[in-house]
C-alpha positions as CSV (number, residue, x, y, z in Angstrom):
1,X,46.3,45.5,-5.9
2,X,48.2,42.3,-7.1
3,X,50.5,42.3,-4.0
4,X,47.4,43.1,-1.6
5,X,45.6,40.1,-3.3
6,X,48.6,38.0,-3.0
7,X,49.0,38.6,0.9
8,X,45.3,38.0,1.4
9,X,46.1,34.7,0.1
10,X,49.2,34.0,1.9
11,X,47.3,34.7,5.1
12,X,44.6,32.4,3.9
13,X,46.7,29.7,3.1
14,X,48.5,30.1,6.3
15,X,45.2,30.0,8.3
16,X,43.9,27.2,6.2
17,X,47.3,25.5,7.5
18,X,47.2,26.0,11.4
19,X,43.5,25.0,11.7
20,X,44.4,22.1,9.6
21,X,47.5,21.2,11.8
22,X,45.0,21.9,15.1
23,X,42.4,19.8,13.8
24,X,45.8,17.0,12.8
25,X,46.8,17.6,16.3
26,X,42.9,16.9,18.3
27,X,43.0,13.9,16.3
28,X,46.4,12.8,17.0
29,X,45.7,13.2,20.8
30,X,42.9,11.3,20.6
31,X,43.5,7.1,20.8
32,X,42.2,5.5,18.4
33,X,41.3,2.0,19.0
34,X,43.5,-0.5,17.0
35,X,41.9,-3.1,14.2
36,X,40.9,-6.7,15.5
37,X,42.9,-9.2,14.8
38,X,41.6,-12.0,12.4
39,X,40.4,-14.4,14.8
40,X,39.1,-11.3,17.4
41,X,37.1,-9.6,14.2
42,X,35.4,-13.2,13.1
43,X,34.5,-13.7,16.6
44,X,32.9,-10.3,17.0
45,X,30.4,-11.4,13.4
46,X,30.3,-15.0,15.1
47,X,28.6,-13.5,18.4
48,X,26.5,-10.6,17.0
49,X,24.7,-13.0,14.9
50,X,24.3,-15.4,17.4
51,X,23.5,-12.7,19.6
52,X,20.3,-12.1,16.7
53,X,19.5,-15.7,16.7
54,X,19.4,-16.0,20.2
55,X,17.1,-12.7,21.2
56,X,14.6,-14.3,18.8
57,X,15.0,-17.8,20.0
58,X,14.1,-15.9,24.0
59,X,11.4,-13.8,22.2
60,X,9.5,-15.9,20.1
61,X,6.2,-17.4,21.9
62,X,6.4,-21.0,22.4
63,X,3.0,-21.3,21.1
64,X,3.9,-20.6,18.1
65,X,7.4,-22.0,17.8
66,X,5.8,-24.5,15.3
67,X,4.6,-21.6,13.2
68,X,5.0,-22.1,9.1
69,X,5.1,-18.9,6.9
70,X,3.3,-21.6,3.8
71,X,2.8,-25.3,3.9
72,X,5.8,-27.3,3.3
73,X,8.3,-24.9,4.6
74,X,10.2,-25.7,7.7
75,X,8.8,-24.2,10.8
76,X,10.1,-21.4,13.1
77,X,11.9,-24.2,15.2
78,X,12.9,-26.1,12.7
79,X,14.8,-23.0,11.3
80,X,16.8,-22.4,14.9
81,X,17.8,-26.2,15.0
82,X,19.4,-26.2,11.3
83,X,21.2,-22.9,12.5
84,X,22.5,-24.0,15.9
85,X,23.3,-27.4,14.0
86,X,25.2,-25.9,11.4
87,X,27.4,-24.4,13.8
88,X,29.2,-28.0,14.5
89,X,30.4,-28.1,11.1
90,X,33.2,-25.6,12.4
91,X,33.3,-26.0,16.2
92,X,34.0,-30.0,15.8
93,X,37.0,-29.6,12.8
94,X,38.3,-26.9,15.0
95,X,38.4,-29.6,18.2
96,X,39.7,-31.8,16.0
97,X,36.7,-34.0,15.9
98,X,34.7,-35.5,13.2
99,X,31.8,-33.3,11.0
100,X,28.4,-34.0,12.5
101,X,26.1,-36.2,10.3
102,X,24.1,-34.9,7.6
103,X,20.7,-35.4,10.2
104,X,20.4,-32.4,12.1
105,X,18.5,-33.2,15.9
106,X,14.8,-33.9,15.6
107,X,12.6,-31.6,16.4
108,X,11.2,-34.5,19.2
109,X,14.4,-34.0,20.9
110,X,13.4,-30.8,22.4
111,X,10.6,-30.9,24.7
112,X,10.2,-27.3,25.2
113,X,11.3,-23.3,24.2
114,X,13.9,-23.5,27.1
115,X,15.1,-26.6,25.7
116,X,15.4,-25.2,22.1
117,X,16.8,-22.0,23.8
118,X,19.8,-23.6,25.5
119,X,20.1,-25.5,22.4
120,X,21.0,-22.9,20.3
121,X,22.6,-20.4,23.2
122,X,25.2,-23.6,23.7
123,X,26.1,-23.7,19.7
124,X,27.2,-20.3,19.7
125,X,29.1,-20.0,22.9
126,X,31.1,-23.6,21.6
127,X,31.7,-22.1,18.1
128,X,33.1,-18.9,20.1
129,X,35.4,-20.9,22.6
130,X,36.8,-22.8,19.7
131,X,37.3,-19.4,17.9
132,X,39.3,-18.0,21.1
133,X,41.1,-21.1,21.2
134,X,42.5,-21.0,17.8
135,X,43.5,-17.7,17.3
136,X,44.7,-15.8,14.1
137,X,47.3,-19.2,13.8
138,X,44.6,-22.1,14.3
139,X,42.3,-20.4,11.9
140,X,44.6,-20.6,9.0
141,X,44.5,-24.2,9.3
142,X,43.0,-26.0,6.7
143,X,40.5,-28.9,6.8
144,X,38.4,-31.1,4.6
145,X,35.3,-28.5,3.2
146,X,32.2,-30.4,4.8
147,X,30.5,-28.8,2.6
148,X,32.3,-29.6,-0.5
149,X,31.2,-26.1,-2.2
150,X,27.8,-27.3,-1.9
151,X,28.7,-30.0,-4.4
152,X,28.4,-33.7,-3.7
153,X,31.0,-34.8,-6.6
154,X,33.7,-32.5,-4.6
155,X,33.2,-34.4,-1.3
156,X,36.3,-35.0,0.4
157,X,38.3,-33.5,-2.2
158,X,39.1,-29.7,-1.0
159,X,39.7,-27.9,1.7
160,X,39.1,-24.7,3.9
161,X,40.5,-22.7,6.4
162,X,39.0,-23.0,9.7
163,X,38.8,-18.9,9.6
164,X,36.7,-19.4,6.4
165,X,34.9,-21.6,7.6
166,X,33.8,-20.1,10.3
167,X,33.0,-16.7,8.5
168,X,30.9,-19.1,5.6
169,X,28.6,-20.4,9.0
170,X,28.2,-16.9,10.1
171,X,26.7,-16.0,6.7
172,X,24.7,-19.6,6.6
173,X,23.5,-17.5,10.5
174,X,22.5,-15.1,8.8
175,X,20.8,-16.4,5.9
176,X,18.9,-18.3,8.7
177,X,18.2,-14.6,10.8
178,X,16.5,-13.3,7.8
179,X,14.2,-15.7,6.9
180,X,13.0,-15.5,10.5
181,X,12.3,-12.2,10.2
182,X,9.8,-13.0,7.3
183,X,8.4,-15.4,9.7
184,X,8.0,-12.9,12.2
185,X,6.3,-10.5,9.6
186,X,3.6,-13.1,8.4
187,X,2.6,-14.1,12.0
188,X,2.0,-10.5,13.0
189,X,4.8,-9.8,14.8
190,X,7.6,-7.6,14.9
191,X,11.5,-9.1,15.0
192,X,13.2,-7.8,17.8
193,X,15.9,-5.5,16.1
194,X,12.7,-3.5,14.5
195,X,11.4,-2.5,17.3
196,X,11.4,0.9,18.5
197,X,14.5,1.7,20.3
198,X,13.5,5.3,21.5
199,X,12.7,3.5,25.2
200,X,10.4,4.8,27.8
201,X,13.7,5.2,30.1
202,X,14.9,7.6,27.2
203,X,11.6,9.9,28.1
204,X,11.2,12.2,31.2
205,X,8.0,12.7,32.7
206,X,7.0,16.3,31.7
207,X,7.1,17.7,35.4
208,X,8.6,16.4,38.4
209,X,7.0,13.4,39.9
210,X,5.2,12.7,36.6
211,X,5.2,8.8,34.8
212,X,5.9,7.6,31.6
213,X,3.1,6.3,30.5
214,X,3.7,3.5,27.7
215,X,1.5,1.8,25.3
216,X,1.9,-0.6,22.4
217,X,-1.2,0.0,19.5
218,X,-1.1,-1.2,16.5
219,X,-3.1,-0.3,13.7
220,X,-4.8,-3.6,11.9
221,X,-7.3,-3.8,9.4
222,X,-10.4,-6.3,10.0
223,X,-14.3,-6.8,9.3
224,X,-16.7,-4.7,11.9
225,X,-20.5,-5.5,12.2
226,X,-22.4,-2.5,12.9
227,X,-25.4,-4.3,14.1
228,X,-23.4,-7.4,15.7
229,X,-27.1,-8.3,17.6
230,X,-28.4,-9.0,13.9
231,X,-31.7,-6.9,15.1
232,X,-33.2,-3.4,16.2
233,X,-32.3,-4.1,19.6
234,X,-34.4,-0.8,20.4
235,X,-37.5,-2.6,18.9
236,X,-36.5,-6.3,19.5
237,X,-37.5,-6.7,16.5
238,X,-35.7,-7.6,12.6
239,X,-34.9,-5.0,10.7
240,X,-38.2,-3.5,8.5
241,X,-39.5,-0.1,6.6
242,X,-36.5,2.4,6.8
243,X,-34.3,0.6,9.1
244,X,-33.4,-1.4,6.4
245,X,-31.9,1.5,4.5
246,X,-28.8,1.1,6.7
247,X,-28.6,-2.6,7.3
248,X,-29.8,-4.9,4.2
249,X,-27.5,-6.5,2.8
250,X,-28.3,-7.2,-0.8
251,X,-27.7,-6.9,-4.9
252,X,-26.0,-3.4,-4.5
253,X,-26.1,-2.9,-0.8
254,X,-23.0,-3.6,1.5
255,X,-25.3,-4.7,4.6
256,X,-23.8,-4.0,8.5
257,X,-20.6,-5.8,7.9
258,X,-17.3,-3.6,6.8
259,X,-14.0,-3.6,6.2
260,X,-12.2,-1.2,8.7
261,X,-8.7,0.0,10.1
262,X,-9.0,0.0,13.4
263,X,-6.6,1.0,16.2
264,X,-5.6,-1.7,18.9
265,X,-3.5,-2.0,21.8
266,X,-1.0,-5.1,22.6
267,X,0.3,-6.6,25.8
268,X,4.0,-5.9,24.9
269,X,6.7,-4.7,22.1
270,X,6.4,-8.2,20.3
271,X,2.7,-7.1,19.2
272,X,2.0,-11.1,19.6
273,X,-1.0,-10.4,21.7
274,X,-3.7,-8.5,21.7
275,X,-5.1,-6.9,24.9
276,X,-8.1,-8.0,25.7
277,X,-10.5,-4.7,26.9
278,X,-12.0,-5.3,29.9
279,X,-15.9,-5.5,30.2
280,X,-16.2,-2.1,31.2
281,X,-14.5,-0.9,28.3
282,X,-16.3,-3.1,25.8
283,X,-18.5,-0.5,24.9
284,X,-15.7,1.2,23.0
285,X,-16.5,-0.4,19.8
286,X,-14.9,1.0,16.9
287,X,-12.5,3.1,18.9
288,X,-8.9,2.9,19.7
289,X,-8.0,2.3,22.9
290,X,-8.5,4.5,26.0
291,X,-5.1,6.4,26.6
292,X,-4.5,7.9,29.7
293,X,-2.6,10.3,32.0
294,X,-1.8,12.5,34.5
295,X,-0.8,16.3,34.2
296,X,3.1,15.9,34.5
297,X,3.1,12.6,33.2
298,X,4.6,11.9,29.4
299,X,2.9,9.5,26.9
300,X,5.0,6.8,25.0
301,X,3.2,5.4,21.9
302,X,5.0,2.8,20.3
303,X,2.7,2.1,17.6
304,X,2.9,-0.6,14.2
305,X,1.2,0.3,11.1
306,X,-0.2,-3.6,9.9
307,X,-2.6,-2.4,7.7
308,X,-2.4,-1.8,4.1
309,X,-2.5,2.2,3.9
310,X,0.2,5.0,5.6
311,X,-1.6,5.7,8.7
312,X,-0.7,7.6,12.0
313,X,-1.9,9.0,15.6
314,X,-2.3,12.8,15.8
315,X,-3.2,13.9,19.4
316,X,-5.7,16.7,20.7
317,X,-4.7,18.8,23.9
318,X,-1.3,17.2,24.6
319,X,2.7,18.9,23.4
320,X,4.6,17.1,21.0
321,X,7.3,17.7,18.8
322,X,6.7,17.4,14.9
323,X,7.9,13.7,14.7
324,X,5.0,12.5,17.1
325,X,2.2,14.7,15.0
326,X,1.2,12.5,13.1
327,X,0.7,15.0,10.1
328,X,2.1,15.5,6.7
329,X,4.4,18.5,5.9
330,X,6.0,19.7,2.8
331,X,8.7,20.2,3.9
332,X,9.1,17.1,6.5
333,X,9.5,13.7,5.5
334,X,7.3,10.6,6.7
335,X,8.9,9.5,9.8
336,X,9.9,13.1,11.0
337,X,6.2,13.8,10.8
338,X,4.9,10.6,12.3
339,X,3.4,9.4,9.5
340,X,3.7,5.7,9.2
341,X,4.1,3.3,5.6
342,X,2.4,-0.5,6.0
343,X,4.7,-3.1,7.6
344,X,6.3,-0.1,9.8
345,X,6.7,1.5,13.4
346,X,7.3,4.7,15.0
347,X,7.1,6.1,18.4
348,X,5.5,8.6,19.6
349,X,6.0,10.9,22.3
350,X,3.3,13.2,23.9
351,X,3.9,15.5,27.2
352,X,1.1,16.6,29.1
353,X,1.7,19.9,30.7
354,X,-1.4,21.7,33.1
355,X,-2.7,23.0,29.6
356,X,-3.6,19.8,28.2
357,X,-5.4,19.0,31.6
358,X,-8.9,20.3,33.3
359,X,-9.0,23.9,33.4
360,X,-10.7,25.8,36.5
361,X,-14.3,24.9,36.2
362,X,-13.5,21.7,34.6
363,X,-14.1,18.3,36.7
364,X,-10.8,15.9,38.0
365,X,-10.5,14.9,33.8
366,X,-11.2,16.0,30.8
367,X,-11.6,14.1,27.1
368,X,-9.7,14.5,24.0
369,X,-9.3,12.7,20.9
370,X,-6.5,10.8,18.7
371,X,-7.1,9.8,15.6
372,X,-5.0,9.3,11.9
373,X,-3.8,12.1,10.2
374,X,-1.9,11.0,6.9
375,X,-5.6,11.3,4.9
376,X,-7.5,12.2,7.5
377,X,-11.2,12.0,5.8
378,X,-10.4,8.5,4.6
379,X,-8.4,7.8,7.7
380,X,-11.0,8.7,10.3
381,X,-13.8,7.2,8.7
382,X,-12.3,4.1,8.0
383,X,-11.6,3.8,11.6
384,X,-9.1,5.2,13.0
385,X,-9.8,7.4,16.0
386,X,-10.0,6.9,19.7
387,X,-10.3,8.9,23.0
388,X,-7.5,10.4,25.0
389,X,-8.3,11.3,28.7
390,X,-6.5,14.0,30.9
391,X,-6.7,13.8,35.0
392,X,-5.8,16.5,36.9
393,X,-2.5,16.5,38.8
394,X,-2.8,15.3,42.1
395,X,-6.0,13.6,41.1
396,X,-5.0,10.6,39.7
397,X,-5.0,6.7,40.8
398,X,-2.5,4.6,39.6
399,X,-3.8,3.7,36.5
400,X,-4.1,7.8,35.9
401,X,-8.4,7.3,36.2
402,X,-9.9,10.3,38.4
403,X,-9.9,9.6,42.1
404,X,-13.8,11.2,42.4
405,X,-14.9,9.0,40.0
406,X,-16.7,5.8,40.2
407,X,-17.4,5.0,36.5
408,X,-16.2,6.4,33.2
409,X,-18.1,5.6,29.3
410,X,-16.7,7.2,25.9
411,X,-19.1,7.6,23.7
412,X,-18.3,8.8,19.6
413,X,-21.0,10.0,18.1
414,X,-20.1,10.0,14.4
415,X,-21.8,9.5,11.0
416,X,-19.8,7.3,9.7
417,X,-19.1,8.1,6.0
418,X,-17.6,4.7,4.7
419,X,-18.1,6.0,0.9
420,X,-14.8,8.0,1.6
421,X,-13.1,5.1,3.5
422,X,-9.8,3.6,1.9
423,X,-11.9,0.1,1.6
424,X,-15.0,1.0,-0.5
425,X,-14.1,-0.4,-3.5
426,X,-13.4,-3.6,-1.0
427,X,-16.7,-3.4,0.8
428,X,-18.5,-3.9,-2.8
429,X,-16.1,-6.5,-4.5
430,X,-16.5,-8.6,-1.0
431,X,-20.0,-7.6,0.0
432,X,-21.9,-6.9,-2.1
433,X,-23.9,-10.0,-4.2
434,X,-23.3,-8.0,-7.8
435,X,-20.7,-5.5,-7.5
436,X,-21.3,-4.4,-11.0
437,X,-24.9,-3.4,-10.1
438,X,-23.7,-0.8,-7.4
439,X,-23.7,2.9,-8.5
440,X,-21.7,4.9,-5.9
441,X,-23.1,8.3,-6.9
442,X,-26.7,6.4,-5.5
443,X,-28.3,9.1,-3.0
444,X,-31.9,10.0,-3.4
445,X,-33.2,12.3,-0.7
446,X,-36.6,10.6,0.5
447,X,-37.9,7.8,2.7
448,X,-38.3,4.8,1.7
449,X,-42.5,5.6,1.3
450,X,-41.3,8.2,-1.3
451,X,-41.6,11.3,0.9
452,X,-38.8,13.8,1.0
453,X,-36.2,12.7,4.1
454,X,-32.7,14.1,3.8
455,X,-31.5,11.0,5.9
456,X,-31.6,9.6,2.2
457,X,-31.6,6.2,0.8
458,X,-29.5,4.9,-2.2
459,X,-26.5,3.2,-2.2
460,X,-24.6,6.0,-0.9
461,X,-26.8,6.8,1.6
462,X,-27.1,3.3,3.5
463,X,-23.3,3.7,3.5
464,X,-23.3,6.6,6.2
465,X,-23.4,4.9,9.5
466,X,-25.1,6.8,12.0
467,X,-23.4,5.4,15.1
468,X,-22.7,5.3,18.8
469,X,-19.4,4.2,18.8
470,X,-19.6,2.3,15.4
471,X,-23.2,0.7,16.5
472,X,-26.3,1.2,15.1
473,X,-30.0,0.4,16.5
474,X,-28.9,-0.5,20.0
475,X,-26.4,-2.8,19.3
476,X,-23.9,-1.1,21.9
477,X,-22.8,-2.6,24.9
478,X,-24.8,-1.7,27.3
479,X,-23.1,0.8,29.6
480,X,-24.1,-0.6,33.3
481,X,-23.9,1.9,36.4
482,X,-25.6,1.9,39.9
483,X,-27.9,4.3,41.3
484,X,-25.9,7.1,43.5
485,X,-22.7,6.8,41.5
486,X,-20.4,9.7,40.0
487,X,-20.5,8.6,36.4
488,X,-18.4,10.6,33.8
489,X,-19.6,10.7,30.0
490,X,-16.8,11.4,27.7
491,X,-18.7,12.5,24.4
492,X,-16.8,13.0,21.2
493,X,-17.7,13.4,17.7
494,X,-15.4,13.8,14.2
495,X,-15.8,13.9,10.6
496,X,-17.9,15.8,8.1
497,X,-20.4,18.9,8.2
498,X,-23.2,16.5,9.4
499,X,-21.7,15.5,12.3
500,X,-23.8,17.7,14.4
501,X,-25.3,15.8,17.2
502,X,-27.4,16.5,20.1
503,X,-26.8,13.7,22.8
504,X,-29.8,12.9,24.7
505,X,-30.3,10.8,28.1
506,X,-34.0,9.3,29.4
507,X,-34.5,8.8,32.8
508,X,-31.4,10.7,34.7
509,X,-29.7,14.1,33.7
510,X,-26.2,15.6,33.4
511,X,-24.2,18.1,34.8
512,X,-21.9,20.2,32.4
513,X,-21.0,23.6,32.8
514,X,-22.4,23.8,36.1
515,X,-25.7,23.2,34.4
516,X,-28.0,20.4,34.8
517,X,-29.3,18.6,31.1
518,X,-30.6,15.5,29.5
519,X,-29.0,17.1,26.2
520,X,-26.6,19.7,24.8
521,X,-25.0,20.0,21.7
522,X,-21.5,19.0,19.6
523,X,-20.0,19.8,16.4
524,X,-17.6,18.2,14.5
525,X,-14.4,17.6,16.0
526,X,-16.1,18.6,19.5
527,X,-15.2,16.5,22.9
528,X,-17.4,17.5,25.9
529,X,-17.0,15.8,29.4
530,X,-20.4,15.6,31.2
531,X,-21.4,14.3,34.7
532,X,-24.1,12.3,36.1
533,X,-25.0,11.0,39.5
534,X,-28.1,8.9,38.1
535,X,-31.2,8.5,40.6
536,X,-33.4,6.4,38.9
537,X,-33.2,3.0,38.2
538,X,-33.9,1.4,35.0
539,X,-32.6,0.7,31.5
540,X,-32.8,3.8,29.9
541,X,-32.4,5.2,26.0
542,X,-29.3,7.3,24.9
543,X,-29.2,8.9,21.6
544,X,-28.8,11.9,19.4
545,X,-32.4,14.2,19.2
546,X,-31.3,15.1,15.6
547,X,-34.3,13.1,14.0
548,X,-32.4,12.1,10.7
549,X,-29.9,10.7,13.0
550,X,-32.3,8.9,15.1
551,X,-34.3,7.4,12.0
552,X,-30.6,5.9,10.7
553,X,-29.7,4.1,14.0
554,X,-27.7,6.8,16.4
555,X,-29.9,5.6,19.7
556,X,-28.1,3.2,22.5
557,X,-29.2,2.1,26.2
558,X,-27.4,2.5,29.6
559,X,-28.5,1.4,32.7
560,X,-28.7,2.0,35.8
561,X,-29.2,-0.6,38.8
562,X,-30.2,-0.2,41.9
């Protein structure tokens, strides 16, 4: 046994030793790239920071290139010119020249970004030139410290290396690089090295011939008035009687105006700009923004989180890998599932294979949803949610809206529940005119004549929103089509068991199903697409037929011209 034990490990050890002389061998065969030399490894720091300073200087909008973080501090522009100043301190003792003077250039002297940009592109390239020109010999030479260690008594008194030096204005770089990136964070934007760098060219379309399809949304957190008009638009009239259940705003009642987390899409990966919806989109309210596509086509969701809770986009219908769910996992970390912390970004990557289209008695498109899914609850009804709309291959204009189509409205029917949004306890502390009077558990199931009304009122009644895409009373944009048109309704609801609607239309009817309407039925969580090709002219009411509903505010218009 001793000598069969003994020979196992003498094969072992001999094994252990040829795959360790193979693996010697690979990596002997391979070249391996020698160090830099001094000068070549300071000039490699000296360029990557400029190269920092630089893409910020380019990316930066000139509108706000007099942008100040707090009063008294200097301003974005300001910052870049000390930088690009400092620089001289080395590239004029390497020439052999005098320090510059203690005044840096005025901010007068540059007339424009461009200006500013060449500025501070030319300070860099003459700092590297002078670095090349040295070499490991010239940097060894010593000069008089212009900065004198930071100490005014040691002025003209000791001195540097030029290769110290240099490497002391490369730090002094990026000192300056990373309080720009605070500026960046407190204007709303995100610095250029923190933005996604999973790039729509990385993507293929999900069949052949397919797009990437690529959008910037953001989530942000602001104030949204459910009753913007300030009336009953269906009446004309102020609010009175019940209506005021939902929209006074008094001792211990929040009123129309709430805090909210809202999804919205920017012009561009600098998330400077906000895109403005156009007018036939207004009507989207409280929603996200419409995303689109094609069968074939992948979706590429670069999104921010600039709110104040973890937030994320989980899609309906479309394939994704677990990192662009969107939803927690025990056994997954945050950014592997998509979920997003405040102050961050992930991207998101969504195919859309034939099943995420219209099936075979569905029209050219068909509706699905996106919405948060870190709390959901809290998530959805605090705002986060918006519609997601598949075309069928071949059926697509450029934009991915159905060829067949002349007009297209998204319409969330939703009680909003904002007791369970993440910004209760800020709707009362900023709303309401005596926080301390509010009781939360406030729900008494009657009218306000006494009679027994499970539409409630109470505090925590008037704080479910029964709304048409977060409006109540009429306050929606009005939806405008003409007579004759193929108009597509995409109608969605989400959230609790309540959220049962029954979505009605006066005047014209619907086709869904192959069935002609004026109403049909949807449960939570429930997208239906529906088509019309109105024939009577008018403005027209649009609301859910559940009367609890109806009494709370869930009623709109559309219209339909001639």
């Amino acid at each position: 046994m001793k000598r069969a034990s003994l020979l196992a490990v003498l094969l072992l050890a001999v094994g252990l030793v040829s795959e360790a002389v193979t693996q010697e061998t690979a990596k002997k065969a391979a070249p391996v790239k020698p160090a830099p030399s001094p000068s070549g490894a300071i000039l490699v720091q000296w360029n990557e920071i400029g190269r920092k300073l630089l893409a910020m200087a380019e990316d930066f909008p000139e509108d706000k290139y007099d942008f100040k973080p707090a009063a008294g501090a200097r301003s974005f522009a300001d910052r870049l010119i000390h930088a690009a100043a400092a620089n001289y301190f080395f590239t004029n003792l390497a020439r052999g020249q005098k320090p510059p003077g203690e005044e840096e250039p005025p901010r007068t002297q540059f007339s424009n970004k461009a200006a500013l940009v060449a500025y501070v592109r030319k300070s860099f390239a003459d700092g590297a030139a002078a670095i090349k020109a040295k070499g490991d010999k010239g940097l060894l030479e010593s000069v008089v410290d212009p900065f004198a260690q930071d100490n005014p008594d040691q002025a003209g008194k000791d001195q540097i290396r030029l290769g110290d030096l240099a490497t002391s204005l490369i730090e002094h770089s990026g000192e300056v690089y990373g309080q720009l990136t605070v500026y960046y964070r407190v204007a709303g934007m995100i610095p250029p090295e923190s933005r996604p760098k999973k790039a729509a060219l990385d993507v293929k379309p999900t069949l052949p011939d397919g797009k990437i399809r690529t959008y910037y949304i953001a989530a942000i957190e602001a104030d949204w008035d459910y009753a913007p008009g300030g009336m009953n638009m269906m009446t004309g009239a102020g609010f009175a009687g019940d209506t005021k259940i939902w929209t006074e705003h008094a001792k211990d009642r929040i009123g129309t105006i709430y805090r909210k987390a809202l999804y919205r899409e920017y012009t561009d990966d600098t998330y400077a700009t906000e895109k403005e919806r156009p007018a036939e989109w207004k009507h989207l309210g409280v929603m996200g923004p419409l995303i689109r596509a094609e069968v074939g086509d992948t979706i590429v969701v670069h999104f921010v989180n600039k709110a104040t809770q973890p937030y994320s986009l989980h899609p309906h219908g479309v394939s994704y890998d677990r990192d662009s769910e969107g939803t927690p996992y025990p056994d997954t970390s945050m950014d592997g599932a998509g979920l997003v912390p405040p102050g961050q970004m992930h991207t998101y990557v969504w195919n859309v294979p034939e099943r995420a289209g219209p099936g075979e008695d569905d029209g050219s498109s068909v509706v699905w949803l996106y919405h948060s899914h870190n709390w959901e609850p809290r998530d959805v009804n605090a705002g986060l949610i918006g519609p997601l709309v598949i075309t069928r291959r071949g059926m697509a204009r450029a934009d991915g809206s159905p060829k067949d189509v002349d007009r297209e409205f998204a319409m969330l029917f939703m009680l909003i529940d904002e007791n369970v949004s993440h910004y209760l306890q800020h709707n009362i502390d900023t709303y309401v005119q005596d926080p301390k009077s509010v009781n939360k558990l406030d729900f008494v199931p009657s009218d306000s004549e006494g009679n027994l009304n499970f539409a409630g009122k109470g505090f925590g009644a008037a704080n479910f929103k029964a709304s048409i895409n977060g409006y109540l009373f009429g306050n929606l944009p009005t939806p405008v089509m003409k007579r004759g048109e193929h108009v597509r309704w995409y109608v969605m609801t989400m959230g609790g068991g309540a959220n049962f609607h029954t979505p009605h239309w006066h005047g014209n009817v619907v086709t869904l199903d192959k069935h002609h309407t004026d109403i049909f039925s949807i449960s939570p969580a429930q997208f239906v697409t529906a088509d019309m090709v109105p024939d009577r002219v008018g403005t027209w009411m649009f609301h859910c037929h559940i009367d609890e509903h109806m009494e709370a505010g869930m009623m709109a218009m559309y219209q339909v011209q001639p």
